[in-house]
VOVEXZA-153906 format. One record per residue: residue in one letter; z negated, y negated, x negated of N, C-alpha, C in turn. Coordinates in steps of 0.2 Angstrom, whole numbers, padded with zeros to 4 digits, always signed. Layout:
BEGIN
AZYXZYXZYX
...
END
This chain:
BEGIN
X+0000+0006-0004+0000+0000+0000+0000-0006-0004
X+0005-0013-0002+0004-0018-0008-0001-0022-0006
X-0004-0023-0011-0010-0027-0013-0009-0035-0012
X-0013-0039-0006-0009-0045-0005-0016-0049-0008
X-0011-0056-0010-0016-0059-0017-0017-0066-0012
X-0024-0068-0009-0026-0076-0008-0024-0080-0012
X-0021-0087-0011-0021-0090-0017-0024-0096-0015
X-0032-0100-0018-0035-0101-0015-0030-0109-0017
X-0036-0113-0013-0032-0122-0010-0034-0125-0018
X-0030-0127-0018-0032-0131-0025-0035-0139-0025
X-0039-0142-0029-0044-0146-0027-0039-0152-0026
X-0039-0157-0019-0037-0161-0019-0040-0168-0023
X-0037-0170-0026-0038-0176-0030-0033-0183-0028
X-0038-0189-0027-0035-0198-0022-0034-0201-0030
X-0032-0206-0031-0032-0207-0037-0031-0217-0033
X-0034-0221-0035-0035-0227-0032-0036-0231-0038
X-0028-0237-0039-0029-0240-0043-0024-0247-0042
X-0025-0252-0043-0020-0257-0042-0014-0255-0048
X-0015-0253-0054-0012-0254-0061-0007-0247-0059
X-0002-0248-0060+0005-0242-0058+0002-0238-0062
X+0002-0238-0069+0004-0236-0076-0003-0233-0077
X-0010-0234-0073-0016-0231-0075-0012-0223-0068
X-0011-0226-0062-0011-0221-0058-0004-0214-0061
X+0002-0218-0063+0007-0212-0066+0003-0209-0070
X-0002-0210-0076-0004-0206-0081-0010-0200-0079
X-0015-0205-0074-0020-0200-0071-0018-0194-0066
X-0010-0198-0063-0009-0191-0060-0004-0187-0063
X-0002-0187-0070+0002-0183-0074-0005-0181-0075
X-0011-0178-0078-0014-0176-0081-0017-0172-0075
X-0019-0172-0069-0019-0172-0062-0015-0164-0060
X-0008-0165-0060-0003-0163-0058-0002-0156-0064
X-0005-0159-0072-0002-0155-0075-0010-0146-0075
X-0015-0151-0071-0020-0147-0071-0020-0141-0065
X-0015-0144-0061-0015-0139-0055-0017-0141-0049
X-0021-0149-0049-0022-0151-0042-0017-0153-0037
X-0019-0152-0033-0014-0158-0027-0018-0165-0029
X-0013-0169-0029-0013-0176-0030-0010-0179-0024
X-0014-0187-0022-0012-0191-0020-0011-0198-0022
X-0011-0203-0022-0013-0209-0026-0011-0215-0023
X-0013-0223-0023-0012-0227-0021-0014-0232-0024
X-0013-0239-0021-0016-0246-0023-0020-0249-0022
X-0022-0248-0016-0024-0254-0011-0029-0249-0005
X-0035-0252-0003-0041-0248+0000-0038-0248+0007
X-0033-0249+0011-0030-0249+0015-0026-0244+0016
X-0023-0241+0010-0019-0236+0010-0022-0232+0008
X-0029-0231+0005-0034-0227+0003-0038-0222+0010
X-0038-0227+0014-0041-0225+0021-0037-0221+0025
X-0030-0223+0025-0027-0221+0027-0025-0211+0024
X-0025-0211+0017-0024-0205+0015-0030-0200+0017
X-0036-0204+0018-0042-0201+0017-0042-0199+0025
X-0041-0201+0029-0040-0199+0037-0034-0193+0037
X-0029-0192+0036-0023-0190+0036-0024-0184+0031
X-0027-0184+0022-0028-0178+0022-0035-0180+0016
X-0039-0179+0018-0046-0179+0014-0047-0175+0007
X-0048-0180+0004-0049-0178-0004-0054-0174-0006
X-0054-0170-0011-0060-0167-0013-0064-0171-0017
X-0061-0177-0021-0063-0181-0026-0062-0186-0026
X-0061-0193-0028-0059-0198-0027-0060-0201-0036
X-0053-0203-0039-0053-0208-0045-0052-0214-0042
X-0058-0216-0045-0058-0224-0041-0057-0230-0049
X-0054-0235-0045-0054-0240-0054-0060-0244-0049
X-0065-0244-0052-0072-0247-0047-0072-0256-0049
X-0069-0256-0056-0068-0264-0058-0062-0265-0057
X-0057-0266-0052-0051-0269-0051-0053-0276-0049
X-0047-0280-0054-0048-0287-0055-0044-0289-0047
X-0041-0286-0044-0037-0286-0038-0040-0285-0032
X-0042-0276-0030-0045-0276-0026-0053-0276-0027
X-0058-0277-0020-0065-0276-0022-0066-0268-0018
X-0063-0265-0024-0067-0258-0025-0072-0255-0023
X-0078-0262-0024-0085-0257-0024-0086-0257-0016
X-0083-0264-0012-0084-0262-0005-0083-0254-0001
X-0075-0252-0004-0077-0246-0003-0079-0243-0006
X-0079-0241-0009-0085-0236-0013-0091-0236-0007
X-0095-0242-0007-0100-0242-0003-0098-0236+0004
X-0092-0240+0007-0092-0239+0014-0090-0231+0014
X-0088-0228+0008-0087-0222+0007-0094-0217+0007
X-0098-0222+0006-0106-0217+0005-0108-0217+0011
X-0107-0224+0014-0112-0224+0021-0109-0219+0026
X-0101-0217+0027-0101-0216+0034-0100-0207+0032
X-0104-0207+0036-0106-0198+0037-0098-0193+0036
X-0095-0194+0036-0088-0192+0037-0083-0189+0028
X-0086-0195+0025-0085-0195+0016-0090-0196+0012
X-0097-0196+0016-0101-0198+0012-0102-0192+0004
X-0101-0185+0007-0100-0181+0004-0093-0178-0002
X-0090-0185-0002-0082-0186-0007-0085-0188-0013
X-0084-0184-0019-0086-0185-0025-0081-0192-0029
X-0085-0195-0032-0080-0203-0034-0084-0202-0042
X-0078-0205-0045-0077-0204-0051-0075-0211-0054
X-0081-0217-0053-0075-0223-0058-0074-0223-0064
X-0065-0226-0064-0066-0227-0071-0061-0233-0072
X-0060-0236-0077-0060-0242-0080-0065-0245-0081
X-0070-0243-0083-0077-0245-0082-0079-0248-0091
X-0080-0254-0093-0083-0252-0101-0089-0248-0101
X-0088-0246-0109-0091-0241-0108-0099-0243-0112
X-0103-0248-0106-0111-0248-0110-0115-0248-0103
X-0121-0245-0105-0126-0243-0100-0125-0247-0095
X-0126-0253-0095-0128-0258-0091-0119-0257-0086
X-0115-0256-0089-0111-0255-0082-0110-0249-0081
X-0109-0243-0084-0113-0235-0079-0117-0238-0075
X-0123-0240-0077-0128-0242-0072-0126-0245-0064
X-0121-0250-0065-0117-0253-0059-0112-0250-0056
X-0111-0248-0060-0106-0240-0055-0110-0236-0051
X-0115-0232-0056-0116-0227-0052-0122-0230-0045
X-0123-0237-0047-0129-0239-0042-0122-0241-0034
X-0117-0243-0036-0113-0244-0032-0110-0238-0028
X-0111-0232-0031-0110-0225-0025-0106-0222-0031
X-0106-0222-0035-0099-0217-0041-0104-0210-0044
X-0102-0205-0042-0106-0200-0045-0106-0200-0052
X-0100-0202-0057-0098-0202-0065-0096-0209-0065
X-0095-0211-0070-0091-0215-0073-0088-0214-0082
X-0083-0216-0080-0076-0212-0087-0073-0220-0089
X-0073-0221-0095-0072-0229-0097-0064-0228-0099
X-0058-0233-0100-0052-0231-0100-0053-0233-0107
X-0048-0227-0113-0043-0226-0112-0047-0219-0109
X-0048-0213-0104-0050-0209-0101-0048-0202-0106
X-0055-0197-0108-0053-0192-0113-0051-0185-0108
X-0045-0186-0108-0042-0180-0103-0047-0172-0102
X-0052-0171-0109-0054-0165-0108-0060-0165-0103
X-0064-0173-0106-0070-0174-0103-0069-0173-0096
X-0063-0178-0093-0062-0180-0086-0059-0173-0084
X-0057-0170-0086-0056-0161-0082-0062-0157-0082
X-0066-0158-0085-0072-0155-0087-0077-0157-0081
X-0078-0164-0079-0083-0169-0077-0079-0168-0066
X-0071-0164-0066-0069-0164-0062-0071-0158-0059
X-0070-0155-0064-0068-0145-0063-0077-0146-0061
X-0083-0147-0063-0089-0146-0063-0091-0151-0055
X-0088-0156-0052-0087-0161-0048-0086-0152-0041
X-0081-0151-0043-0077-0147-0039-0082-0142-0038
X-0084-0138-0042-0090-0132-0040-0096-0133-0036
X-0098-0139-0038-0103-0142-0033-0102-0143-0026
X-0096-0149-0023-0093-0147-0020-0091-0142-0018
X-0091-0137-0019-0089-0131-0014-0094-0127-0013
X-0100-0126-0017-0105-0123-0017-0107-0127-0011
X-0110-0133-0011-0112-0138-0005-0107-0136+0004
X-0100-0137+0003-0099-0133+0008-0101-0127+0010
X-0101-0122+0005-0104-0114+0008-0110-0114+0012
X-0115-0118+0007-0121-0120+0011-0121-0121+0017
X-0119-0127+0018-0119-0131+0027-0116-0127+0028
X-0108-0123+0028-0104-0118+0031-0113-0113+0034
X-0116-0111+0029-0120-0105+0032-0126-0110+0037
X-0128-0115+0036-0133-0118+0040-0131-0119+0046
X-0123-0122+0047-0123-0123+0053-0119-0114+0057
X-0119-0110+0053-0119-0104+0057-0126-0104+0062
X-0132-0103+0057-0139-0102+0057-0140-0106+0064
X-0138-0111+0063-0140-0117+0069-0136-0116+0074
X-0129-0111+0074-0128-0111+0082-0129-0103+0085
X-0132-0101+0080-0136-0093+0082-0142-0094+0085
X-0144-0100+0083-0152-0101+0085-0158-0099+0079
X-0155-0099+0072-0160-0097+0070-0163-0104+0064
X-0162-0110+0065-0164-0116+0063-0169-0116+0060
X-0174-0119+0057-0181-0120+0056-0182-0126+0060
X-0188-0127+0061-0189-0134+0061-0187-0141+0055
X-0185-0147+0058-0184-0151+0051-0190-0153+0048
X-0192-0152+0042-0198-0157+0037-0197-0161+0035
X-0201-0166+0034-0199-0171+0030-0197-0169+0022
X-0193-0174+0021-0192-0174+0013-0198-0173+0008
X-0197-0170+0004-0202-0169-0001-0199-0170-0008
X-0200-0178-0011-0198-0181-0017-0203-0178-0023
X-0206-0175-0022-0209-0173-0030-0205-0169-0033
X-0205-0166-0040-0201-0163-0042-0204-0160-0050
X-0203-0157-0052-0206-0154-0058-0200-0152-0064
X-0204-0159-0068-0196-0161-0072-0199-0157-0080
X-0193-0155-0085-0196-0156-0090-0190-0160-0097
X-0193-0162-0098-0189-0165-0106-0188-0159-0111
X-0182-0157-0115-0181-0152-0119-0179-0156-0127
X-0182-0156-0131-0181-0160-0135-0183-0157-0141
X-0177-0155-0147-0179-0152-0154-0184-0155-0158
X-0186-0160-0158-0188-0166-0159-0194-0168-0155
X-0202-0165-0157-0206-0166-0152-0207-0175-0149
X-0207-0177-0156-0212-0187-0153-0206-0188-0148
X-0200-0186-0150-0194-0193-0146-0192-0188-0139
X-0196-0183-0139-0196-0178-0132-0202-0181-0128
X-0206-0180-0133-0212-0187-0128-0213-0191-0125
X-0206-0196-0129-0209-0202-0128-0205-0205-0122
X-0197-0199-0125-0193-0199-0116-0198-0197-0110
X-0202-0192-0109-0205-0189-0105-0211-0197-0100
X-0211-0199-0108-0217-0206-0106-0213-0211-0101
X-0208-0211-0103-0204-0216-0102-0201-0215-0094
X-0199-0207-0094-0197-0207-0086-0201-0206-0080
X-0207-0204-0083-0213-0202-0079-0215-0211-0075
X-0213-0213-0078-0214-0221-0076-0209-0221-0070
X-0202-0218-0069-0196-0220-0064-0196-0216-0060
X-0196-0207-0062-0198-0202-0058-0202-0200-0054
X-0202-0196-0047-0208-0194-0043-0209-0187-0047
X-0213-0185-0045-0217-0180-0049-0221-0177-0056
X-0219-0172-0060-0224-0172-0066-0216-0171-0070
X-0217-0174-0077-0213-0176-0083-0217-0170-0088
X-0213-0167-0090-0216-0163-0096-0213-0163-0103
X-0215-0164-0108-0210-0162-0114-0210-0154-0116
X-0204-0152-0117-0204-0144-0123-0200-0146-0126
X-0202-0139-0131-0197-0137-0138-0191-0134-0133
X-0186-0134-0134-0180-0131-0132-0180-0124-0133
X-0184-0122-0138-0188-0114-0140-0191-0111-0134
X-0195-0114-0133-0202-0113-0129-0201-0111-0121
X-0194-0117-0118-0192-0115-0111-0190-0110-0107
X-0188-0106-0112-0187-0100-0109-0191-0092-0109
X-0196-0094-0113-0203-0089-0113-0209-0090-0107
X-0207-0094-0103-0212-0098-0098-0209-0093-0093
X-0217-0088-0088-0214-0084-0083-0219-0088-0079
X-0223-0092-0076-0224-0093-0074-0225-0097-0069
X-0226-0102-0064-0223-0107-0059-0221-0114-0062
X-0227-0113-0069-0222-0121-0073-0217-0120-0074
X-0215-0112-0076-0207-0112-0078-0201-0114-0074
X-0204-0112-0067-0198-0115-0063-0199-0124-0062
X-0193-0127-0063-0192-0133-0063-0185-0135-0059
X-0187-0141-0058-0181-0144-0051-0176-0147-0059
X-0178-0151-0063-0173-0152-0066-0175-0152-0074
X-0171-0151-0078-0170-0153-0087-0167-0157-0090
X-0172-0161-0092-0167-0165-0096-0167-0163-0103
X-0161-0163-0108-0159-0158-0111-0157-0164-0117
X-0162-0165-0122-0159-0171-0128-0154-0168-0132
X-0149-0169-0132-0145-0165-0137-0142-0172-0142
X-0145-0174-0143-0141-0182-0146-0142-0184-0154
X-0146-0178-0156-0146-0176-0165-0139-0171-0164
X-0134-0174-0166-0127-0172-0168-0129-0164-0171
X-0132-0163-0176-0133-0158-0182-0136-0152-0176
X-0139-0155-0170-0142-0147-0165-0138-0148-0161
X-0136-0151-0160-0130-0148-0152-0127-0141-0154
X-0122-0140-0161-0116-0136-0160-0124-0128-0161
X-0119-0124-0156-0125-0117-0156-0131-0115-0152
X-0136-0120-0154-0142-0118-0150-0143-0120-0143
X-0141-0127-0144-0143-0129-0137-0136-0129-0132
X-0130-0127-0134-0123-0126-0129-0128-0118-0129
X-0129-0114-0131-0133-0109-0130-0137-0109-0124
X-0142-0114-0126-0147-0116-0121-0144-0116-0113
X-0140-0119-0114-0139-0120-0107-0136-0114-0104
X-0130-0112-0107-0130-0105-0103-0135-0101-0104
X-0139-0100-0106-0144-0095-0106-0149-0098-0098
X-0151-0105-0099-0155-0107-0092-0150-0108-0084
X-0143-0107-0085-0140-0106-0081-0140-0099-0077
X-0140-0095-0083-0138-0087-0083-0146-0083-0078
X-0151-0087-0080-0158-0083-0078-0160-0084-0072
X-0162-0079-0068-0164-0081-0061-0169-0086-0059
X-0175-0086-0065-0179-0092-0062-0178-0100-0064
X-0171-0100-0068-0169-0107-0071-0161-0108-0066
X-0160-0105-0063-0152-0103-0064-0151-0110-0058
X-0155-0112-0054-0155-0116-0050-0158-0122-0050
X-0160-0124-0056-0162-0130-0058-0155-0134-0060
X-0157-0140-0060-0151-0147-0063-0154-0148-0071
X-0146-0146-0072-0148-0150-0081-0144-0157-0082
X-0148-0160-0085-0144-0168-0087-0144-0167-0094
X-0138-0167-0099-0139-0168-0106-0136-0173-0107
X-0142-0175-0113-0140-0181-0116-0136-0182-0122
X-0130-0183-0124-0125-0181-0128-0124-0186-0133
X-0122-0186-0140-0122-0189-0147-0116-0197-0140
X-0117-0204-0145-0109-0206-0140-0104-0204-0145
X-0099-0205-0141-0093-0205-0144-0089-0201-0145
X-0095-0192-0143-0091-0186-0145-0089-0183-0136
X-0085-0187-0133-0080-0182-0127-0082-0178-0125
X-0076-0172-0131-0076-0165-0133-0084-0161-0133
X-0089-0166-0134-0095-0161-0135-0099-0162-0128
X-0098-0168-0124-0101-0169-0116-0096-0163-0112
X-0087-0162-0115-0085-0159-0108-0087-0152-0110
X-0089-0150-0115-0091-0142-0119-0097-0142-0115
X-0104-0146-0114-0108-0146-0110-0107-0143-0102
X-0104-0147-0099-0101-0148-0094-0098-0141-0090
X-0094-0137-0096-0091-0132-0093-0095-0125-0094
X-0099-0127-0099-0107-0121-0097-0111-0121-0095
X-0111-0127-0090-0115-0127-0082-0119-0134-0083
X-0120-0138-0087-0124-0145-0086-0121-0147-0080
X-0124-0151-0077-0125-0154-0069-0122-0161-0072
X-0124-0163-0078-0120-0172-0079-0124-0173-0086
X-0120-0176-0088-0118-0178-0097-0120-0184-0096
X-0127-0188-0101-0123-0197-0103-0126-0197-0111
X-0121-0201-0111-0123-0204-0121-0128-0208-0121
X-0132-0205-0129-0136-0207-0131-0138-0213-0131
X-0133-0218-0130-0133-0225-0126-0136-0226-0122
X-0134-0223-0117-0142-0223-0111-0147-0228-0111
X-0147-0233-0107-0157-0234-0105-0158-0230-0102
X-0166-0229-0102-0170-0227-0098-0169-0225-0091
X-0167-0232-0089-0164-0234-0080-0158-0230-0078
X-0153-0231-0083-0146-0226-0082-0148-0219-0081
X-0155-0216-0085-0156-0209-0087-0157-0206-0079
X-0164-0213-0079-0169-0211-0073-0164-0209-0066
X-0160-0216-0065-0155-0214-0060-0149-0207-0060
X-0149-0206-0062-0144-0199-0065-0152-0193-0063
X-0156-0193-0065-0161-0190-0063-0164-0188-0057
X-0163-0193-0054-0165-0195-0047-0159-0192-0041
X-0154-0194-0044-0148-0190-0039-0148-0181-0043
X-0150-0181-0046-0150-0173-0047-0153-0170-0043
X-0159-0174-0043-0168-0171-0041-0165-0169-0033
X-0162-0174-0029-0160-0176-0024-0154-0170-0021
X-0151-0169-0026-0145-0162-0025-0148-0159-0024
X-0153-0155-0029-0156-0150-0028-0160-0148-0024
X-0165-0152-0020-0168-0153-0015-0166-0153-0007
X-0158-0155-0008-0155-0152-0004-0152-0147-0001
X-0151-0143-0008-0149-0137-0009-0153-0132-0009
X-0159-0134-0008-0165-0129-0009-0167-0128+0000
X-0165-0134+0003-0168-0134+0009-0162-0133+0014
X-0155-0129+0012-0151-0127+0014-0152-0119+0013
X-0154-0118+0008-0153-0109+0006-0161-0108+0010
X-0166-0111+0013-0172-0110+0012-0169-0109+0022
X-0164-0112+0025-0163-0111+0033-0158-0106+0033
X-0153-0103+0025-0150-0099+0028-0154-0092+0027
X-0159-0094+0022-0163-0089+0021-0169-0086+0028
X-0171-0092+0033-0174-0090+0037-0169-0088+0045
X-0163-0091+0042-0161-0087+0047-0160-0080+0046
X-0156-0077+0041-0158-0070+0040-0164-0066+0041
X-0168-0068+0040-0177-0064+0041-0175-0066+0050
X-0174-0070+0051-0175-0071+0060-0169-0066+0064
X-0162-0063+0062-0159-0059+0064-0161-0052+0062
X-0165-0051+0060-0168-0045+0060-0175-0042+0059
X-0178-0050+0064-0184-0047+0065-0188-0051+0072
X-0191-0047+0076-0191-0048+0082-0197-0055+0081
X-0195-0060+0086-0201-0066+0086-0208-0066+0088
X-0207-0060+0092-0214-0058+0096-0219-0056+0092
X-0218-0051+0089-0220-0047+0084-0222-0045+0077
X-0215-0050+0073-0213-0049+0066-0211-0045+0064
X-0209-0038+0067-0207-0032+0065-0201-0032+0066
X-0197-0027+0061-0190-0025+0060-0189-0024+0066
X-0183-0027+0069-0178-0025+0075-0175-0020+0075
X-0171-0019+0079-0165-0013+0079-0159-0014+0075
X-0157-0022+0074-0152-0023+0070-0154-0021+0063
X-0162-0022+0061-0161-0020+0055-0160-0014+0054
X-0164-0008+0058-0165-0002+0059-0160+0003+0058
X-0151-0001+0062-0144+0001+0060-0142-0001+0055
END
């Protein structure tokens, strides 16, 4: 019998820039990766594609000296509809303080021109996994919800149980001092040795920040480190941010495709760290309290509500 092959949808990609010659090249690089592309000039025609056929992503030039950009950006966050469309600025220079107005402005990355083609497929391709992990999720919750098997809603719970991973104990410290000021919950420092010998409930953590910005220990141990904390059951769904030497692309997007959650340069302030932090913590918290309703809907389909006992359905 022939064997018939799915061939799954490939990530679509909007590409939004007044500049002709930025949008030809981002969709040649685009095009040459295997996505569907679309692209435009003008927030008008942006809307229009977005209605008509909805992006997986969005490259947005956030600083156009033409259009204002960050309006929509903005209105892209607020309306329920795209809030959930990953944006990527770029034409952005590239120093903390305007990451920082990017990402506060709605931009999940910020990529500065002239744009390092591996970073930006790396930083897309990792955009894209989440993305679709996220839709599976709701896919299963809003099953859960019209089965009848819901939880109750709780409130948000912003604590978070972070730790700092630093070869280097003081400048692990002193970050940890440093975010614990910006962060809800406990800030810890370790040895990058140490984190993965932890079996106990400190070991599980919502997020890692991951210093990797001594050049000399990146290459091995710590690109190591991360698959290993990605690979383990009790780490494997925590968020990692690493902090990467500047200037080296190539070694943010090697991050990136081993499972970091988001990459920023040593460059960083605190405030840029802290925010990248905060939206992680925030992912993951919602991603915990998605697996936690589809999780309760299962236990609820095969166990009686009267009682708590196995049903028939589990019984077959």
């Amino acid at each position: 019998m022939a064997q018939t092959w799915v061939q799954e949808k490939p990530g679509r990609i909007l590409i939004i820039d007044t500049v002709a010659t930025n949008r030809i090249v981002l969709k040649v690089i685009m095009l040459a990766a295997q996505f569907a592309v679309d692209a435009c000039a003008s927030k008008a025609e942006a809307m229009k594609i977005i209605s008509e056929n909805r992006p997986d992503l969005i490259l947005l030039n956030l600083f156009d000296a033409v259009e204002d950009q960050r309006s929509l950006c903005h209105d892209l966050r607020r309306t329920p509809e795209t809030a959930s469309i990953s944006i990527v600025a770029v034409g952005v220079a590239d120093t903390s303080r305007a990451r920082f107005a990017a990402l506060d402005a709605g931009a999940d990355d910020v990529l500065p021109y002239p744009v390092n083609d591996a970073l930006l497929l790396a930083r897309i391709r990792s955009m894209l996994r989440v993305h679709s992990t996220s839709e599976e999720l709701q896919l299963r919750e809003g099953t859960s919800r019209a089965l009848g098997f819901e939880e109750p809603k709780t409130a948000f719970e912003g604590i978070a149980n972070i730790a700092v991973l630093a070869a280097h104990g003081p400048s692990g410290e002193q970050l940890a001092v440093a975010l614990q000021k910006s962060l809800p919950g406990a800030v810890h420092g370790l040895h990058p040795s140490d984190v993965l010998q932890a079996e106990d409930a400190q070991g599980i953590r919502d997020l890692f920040v991951i210093d990797a910005s001594n050049a000399e220990t990146v290459q091995g141990k710590l690109f190591g480190l991360v698959s290993d904390l990605r690979a383990r059951a009790q780490t494997r769904l925590a968020m990692q941010l690493v902090i990467v030497p500047a200037n080296t692309p190539e070694v943010a997007a090697m991050f990136l495709e081993l499972g970091a959650d988001d990459v920023v340069p040593s460059t960083a302030g605190t405030t840029e760290i802290a925010l990248r932090a905060k939206r992680l913590i925030g992912r993951k918290h919602k991603q915990d309290k998605l697996r936690d309703t589809l999780r309760n809907g299962l236990n609820a389909a095969v166990t009686d509500p009267l009682t708590g006992l196995f049903n028939r359905r589990y019984v077959e």
